[in-house]
N, CA, C and O of each residue as an XYZ file, in Angstrom:
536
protein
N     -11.335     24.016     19.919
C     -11.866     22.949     20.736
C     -11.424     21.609     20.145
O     -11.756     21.310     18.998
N     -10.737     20.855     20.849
C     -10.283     19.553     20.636
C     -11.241     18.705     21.185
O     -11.716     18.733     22.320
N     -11.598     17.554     19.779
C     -12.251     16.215     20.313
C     -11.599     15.219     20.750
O     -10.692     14.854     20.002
N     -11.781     14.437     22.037
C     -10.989     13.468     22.435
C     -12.121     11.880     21.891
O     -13.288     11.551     22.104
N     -10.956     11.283     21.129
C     -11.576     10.151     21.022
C     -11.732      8.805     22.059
O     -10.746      8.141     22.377
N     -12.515      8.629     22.333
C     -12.305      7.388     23.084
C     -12.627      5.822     22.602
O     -13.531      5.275     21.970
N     -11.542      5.455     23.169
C     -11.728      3.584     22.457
C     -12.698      2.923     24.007
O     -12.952      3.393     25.116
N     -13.006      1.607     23.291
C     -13.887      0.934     23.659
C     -12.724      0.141     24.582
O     -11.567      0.091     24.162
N     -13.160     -0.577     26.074
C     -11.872     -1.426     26.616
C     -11.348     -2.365     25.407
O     -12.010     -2.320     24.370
N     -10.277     -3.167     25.446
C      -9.721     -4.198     24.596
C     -10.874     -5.523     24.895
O     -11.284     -6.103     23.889
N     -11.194     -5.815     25.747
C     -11.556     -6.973     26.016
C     -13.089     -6.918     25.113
O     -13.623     -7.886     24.573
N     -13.471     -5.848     25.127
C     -15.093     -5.187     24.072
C     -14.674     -5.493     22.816
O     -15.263     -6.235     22.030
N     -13.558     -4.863     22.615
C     -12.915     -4.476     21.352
C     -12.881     -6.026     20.031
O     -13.301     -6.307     18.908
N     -11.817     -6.820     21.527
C     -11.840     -8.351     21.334
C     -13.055     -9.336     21.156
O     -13.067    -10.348     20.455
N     -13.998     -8.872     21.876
C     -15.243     -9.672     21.660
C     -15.897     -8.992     20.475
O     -16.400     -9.908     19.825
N     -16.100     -8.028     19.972
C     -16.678     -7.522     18.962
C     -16.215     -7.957     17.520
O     -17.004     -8.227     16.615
N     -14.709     -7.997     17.402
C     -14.050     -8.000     16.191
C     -13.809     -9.694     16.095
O     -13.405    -10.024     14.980
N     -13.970    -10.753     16.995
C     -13.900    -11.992     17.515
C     -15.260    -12.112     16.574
O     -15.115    -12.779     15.550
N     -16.802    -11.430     16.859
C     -18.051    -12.091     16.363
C     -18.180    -11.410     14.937
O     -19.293    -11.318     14.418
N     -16.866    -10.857     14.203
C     -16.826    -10.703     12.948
C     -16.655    -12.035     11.522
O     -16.899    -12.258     10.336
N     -16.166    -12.487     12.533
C     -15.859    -13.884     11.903
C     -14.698    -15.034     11.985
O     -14.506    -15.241     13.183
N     -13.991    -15.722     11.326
C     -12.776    -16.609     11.716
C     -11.662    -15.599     11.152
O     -10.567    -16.015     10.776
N     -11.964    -14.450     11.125
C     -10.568    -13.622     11.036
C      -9.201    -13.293     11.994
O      -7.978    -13.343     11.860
N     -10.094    -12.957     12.946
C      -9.081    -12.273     14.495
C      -8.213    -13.864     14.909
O      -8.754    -14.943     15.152
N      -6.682    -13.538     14.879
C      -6.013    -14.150     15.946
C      -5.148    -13.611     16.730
O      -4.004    -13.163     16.657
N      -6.587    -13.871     18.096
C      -6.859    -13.665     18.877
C      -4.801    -13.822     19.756
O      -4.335    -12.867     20.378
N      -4.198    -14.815     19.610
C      -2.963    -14.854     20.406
C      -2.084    -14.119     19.272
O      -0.898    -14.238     19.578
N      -2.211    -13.556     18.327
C      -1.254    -12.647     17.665
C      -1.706    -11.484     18.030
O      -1.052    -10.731     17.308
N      -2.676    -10.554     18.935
C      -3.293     -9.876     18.740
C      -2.784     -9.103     20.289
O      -2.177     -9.554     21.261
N      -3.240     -8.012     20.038
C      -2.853     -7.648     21.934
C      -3.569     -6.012     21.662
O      -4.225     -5.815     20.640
N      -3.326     -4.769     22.822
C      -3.876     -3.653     23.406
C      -3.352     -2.924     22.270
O      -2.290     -2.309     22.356
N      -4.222     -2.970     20.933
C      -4.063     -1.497     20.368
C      -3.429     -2.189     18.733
O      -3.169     -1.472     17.767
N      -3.278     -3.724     18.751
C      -3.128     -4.419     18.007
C      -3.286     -5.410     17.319
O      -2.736     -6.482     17.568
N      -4.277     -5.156     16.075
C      -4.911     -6.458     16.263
C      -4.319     -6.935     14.656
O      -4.007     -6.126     13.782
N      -4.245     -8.695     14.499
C      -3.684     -9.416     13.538
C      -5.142    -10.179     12.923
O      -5.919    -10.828     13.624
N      -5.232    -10.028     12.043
C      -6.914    -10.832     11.187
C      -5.733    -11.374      9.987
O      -4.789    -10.763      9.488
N      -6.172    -12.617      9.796
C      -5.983    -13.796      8.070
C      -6.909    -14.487      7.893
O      -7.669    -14.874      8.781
N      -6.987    -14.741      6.749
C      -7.632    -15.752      6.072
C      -6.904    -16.385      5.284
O      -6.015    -15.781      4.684
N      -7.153    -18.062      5.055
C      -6.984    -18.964      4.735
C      -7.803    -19.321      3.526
O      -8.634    -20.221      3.643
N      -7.629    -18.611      2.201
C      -9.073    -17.939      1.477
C      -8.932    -19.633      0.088
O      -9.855    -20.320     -0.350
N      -7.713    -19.718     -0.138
C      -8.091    -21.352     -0.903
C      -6.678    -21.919     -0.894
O      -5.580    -21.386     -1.053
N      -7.105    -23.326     -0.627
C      -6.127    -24.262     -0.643
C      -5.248    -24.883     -1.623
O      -5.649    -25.637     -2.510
N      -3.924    -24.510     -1.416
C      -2.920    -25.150     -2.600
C      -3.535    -26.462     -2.969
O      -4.268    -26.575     -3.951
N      -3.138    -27.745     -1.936
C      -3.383    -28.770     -2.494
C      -3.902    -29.489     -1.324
O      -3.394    -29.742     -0.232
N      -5.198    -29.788     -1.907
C      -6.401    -30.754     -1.063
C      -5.567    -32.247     -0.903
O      -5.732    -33.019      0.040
N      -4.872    -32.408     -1.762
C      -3.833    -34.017     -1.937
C      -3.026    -34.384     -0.258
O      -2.743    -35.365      0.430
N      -2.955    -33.386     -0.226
C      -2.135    -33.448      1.510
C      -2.902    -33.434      2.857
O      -3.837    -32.705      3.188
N      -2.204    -34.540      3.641
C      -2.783    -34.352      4.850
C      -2.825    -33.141      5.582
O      -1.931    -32.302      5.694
N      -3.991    -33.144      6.079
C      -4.348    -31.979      6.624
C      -3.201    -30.877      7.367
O      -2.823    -29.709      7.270
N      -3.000    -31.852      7.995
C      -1.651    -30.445      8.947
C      -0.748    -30.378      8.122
O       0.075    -29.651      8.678
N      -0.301    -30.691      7.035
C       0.577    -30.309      5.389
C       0.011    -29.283      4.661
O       0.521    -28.885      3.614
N      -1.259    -28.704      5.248
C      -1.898    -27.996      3.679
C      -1.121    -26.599      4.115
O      -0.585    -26.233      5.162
N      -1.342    -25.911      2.638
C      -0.941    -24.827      2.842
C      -2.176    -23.876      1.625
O      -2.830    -24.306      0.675
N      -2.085    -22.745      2.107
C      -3.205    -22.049      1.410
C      -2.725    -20.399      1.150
O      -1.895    -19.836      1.865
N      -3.204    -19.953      0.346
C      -3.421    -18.957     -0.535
C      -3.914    -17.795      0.460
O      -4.760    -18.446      1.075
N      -3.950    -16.649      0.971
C      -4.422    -15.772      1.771
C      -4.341    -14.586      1.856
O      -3.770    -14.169      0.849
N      -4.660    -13.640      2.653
C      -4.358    -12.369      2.927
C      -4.274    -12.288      4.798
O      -4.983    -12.836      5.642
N      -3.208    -11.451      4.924
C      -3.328    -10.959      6.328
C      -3.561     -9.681      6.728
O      -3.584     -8.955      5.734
N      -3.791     -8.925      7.993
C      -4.390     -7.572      7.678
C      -4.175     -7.208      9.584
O      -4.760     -7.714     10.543
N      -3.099     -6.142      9.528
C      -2.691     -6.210     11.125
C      -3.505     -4.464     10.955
O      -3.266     -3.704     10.016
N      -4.400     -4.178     12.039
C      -4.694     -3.070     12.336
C      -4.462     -2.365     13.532
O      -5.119     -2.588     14.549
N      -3.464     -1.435     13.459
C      -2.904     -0.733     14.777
C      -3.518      0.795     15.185
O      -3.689      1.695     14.363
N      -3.770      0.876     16.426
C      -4.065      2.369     17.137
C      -3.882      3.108     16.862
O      -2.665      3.218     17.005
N      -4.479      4.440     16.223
C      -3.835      5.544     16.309
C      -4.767      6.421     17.215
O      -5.732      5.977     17.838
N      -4.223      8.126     17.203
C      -5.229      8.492     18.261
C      -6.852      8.626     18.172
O      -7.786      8.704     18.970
N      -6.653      8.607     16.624
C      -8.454      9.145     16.274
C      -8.758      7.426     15.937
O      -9.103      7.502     14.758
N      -8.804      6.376     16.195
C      -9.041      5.246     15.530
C      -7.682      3.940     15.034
O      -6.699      3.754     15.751
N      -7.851      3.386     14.080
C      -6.836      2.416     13.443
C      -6.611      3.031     11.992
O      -7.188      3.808     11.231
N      -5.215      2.093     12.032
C      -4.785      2.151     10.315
C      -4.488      0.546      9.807
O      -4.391     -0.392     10.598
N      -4.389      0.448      8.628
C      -4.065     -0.723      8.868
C      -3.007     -1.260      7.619
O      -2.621     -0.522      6.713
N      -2.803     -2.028      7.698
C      -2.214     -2.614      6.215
C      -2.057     -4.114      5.866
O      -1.999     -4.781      6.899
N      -1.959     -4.942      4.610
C      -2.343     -5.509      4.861
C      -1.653     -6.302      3.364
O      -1.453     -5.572      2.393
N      -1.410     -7.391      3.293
C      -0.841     -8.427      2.442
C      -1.473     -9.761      1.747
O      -2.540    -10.260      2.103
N      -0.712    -10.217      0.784
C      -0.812    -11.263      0.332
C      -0.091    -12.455      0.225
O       1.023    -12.160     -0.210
N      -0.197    -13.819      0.435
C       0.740    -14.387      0.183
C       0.216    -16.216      0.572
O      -0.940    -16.611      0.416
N       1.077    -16.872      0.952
C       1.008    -18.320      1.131
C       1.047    -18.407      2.394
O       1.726    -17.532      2.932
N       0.460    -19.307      3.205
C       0.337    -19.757      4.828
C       0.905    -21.146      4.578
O       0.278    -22.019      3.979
N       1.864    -21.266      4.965
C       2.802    -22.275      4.640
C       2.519    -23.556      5.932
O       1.775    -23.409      6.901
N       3.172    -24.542      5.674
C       3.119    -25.476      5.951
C       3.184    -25.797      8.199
O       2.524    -26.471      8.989
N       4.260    -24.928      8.296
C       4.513    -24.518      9.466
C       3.402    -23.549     10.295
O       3.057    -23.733     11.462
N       3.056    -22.761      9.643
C       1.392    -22.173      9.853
C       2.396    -20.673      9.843
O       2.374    -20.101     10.932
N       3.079    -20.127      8.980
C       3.826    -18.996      8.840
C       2.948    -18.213      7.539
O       2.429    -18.881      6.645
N       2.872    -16.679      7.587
C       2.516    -15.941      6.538
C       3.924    -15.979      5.726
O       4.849    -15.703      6.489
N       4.401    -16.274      4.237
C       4.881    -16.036      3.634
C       4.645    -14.773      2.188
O       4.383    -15.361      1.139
N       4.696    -13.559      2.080
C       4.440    -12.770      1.014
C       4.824    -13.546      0.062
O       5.776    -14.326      0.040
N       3.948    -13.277     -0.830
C       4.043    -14.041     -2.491
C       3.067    -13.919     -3.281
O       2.101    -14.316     -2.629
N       2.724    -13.616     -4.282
C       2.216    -13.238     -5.207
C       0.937    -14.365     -5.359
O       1.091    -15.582     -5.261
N       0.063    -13.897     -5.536
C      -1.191    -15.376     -5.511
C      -1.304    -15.664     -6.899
O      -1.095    -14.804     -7.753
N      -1.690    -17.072     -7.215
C      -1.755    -17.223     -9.018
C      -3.074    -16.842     -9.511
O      -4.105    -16.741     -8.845
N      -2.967    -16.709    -10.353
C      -4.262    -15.980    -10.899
C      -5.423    -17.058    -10.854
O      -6.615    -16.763    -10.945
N      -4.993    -18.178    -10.722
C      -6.260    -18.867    -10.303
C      -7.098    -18.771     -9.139
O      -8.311    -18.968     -9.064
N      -6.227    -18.420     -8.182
C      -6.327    -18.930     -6.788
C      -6.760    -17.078     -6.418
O      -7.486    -17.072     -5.423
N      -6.566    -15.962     -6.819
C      -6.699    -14.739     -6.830
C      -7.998    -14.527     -6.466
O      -7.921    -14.009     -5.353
N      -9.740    -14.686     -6.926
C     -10.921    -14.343     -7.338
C     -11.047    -14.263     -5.596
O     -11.028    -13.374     -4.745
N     -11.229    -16.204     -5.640
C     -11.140    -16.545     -4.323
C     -10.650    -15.807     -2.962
O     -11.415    -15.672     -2.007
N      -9.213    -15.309     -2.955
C      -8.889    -14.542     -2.082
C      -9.196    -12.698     -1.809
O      -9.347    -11.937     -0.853
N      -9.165    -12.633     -3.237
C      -9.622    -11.170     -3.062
C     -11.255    -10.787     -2.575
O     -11.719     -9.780     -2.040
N     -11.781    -11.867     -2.951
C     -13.797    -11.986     -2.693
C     -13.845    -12.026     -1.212
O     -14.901    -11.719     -0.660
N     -12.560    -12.457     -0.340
C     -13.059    -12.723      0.982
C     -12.670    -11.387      1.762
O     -13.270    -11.079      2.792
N     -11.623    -10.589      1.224
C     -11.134     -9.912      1.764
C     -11.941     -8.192      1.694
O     -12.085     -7.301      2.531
N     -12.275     -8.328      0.425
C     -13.237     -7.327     -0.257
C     -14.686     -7.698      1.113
O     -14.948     -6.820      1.935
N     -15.246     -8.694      1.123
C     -16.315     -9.862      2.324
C     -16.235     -8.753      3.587
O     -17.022     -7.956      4.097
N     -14.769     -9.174      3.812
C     -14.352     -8.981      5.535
C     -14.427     -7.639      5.404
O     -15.459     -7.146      5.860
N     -13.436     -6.701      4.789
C     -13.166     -5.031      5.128
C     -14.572     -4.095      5.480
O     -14.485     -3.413      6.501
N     -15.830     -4.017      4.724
C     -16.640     -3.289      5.485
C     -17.601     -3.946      6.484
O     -18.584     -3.380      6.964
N     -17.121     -5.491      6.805
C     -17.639     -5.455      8.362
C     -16.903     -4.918      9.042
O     -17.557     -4.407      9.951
N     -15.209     -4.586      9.224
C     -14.343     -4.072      9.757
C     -14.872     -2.740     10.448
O     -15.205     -2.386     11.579
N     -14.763     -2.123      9.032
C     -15.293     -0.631      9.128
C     -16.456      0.119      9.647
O     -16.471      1.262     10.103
N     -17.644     -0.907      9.466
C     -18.807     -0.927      9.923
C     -18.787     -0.961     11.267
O     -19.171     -0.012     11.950
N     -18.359     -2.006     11.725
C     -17.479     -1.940     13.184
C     -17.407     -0.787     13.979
O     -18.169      0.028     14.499
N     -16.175     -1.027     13.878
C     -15.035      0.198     13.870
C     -15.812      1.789     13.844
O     -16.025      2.479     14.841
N     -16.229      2.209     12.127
C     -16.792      3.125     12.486
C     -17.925      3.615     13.043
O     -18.046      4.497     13.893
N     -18.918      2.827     12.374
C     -20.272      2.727     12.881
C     -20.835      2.868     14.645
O     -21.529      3.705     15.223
N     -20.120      1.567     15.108
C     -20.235      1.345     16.184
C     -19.551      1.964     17.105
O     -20.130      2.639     17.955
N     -18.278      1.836     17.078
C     -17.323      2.773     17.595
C     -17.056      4.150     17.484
O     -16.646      4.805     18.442
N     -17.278      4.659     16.292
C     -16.839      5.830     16.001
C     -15.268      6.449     15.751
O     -14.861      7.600     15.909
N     -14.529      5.188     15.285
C     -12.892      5.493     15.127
C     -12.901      5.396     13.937
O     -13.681      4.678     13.310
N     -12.166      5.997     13.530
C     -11.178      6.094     11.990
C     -11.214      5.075     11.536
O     -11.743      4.205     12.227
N     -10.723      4.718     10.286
C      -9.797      3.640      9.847
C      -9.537      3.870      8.296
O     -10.154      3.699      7.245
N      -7.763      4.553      8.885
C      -7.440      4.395      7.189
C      -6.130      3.567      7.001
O      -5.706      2.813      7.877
N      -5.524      3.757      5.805
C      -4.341      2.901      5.471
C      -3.542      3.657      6.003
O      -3.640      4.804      6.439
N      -2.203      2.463      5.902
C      -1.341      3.131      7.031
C      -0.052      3.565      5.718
O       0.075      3.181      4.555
N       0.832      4.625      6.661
C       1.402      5.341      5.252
C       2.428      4.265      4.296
O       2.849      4.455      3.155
N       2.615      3.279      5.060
C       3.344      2.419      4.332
C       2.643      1.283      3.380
O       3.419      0.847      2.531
N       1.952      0.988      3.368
C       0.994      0.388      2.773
C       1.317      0.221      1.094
O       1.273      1.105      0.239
N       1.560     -0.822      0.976
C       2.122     -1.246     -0.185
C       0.911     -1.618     -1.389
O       1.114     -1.282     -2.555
N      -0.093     -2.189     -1.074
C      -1.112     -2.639     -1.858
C      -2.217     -1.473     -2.176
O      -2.109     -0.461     -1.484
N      -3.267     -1.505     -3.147
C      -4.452     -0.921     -3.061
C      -4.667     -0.262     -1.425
O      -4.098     -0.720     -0.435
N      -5.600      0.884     -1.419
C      -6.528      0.913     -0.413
C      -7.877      0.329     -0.736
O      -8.563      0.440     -1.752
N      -8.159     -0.569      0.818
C      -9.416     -0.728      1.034
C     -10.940      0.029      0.306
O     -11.257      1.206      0.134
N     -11.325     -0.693      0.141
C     -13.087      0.279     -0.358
C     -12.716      1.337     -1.037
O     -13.140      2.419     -0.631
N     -12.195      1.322     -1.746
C     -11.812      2.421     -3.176
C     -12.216      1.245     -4.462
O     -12.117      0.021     -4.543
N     -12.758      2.426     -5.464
C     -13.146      1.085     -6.364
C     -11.836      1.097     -7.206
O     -11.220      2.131     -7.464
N     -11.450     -0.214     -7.631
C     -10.253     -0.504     -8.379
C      -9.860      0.065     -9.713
O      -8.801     -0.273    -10.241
């Protein structure tokens, strides 16, 4: 006997993961694909605002049949408003990892709780997995 999973419409999906917090963007995002960053601390406060650039993680979670997988990076949000991979300095590290560690089991909570879908790493996944202790 096969279980069929069923997803929630996108537009549910979108409003749900939307009242998670300033993660979801929403125009990078589409049916079965969704793009979440944070902007977790700022290089340099010295610059006008549309100059700053900040320290972050991004985290794209895609469809599979039982749920999502996801994977997910580190790096600089550059000036242009581009994810650049790059290594965070160990100063700027606490900060970004505290938000991201923050965000992942509302994700999941989500996701599984509410929904009842999966969510694991995806096989390419270069970093740690999620909610494993380090």
């Amino acid at each position: 006997m096969t279980t069929t999973t069923t997803f929630p419409p996108h537009g549910r999906l979108m409003t749900k993961l939307t009242a998670l917090g300033p993660y979801l963007r929403q125009k990078q995002s589409s049916e079965g694909h969704f793009f979440f960053d944070c902007l977790a601390s700022c290089i340099s406060a010295k610059k006008e605002p549309e100059e700053r650039e900040f320290w972050g993680w991004w985290l794209i979670l895609t469809a599979t049949e039982t749920g999502f997988e996801y994977h997910y990076f580190f790096g600089r949000y550059d000036s242009r408003g581009e994810w650049q991979k790059e290594n965070v300095p160990a100063k700027h590290e606490q900060a970004v990892l505290q938000t991201l560690d923050d965000f992942y089991p509302k994700l999941t909570g989500l996701l599984q709780d509410e929904f009842k879908l999966t969510v694991t790493a995806a096989s390419e996944l270069e970093e740690a997995e999620l909610g494993t202790v380090a």
